[in-house]
Every structure is written in C-alpha cells, then in structure tokens.
N, C-alpha and C positions, 0 to 999 in steps of 0.2 A: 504493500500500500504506500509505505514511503518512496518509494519508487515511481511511482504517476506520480505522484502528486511534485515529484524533484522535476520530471516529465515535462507537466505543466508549465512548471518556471520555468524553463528552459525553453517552451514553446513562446511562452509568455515575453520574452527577452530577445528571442527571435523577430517576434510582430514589432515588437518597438523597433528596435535593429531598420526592419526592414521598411516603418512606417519613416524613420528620422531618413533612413538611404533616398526613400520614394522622393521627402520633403525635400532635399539638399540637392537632389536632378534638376526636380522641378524650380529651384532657387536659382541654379547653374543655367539655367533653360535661360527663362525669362530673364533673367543679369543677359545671356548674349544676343539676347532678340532685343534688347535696349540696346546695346552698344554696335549692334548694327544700324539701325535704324535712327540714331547719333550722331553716327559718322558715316552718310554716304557714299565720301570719297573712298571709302575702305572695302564698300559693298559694289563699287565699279571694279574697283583694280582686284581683287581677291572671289571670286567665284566658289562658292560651296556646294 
C-alpha cells in the first residue's frame, strides 16, 4: 500500500514537471512571436 501511494507522488510531481515544461514552451513561444514581429528587419533577412 505504501507503495501506490509513493506511486502517486511520483505521478503527482510528474504532472507539475510537465505542467511548469508545457508553461515555459508556451512563455518561449510567444517571447519569439514578439520579437519577430518587433523587428521586421530581422523577419526579411532570416526566413524560418
């Protein structure tokens, strides 16, 4: 039984893990969709 329940928090620590990675893309994302859209000269000469 101590054993699920260790399980759990492990699963538990996983989802934050993976909720903070999700938020920190998303943070990364929109920071470079600003700094495109910023600096056009940059979005002429550089093709992504």
């Amino acid at each position: 039984m101590s054993s699920l329940s260790q399980m759990h928090r492990q699963n538990n620590a996983l989802q934050q893990y993976f909720l903070l990675f999700n938020l920190s893309s998303q943070m990364i994302a929109l920071g470079f969709k600003d700094y495109k859209s910023n600096r056009p000269q940059i979005q002429k000469t550089e093709k992504f």
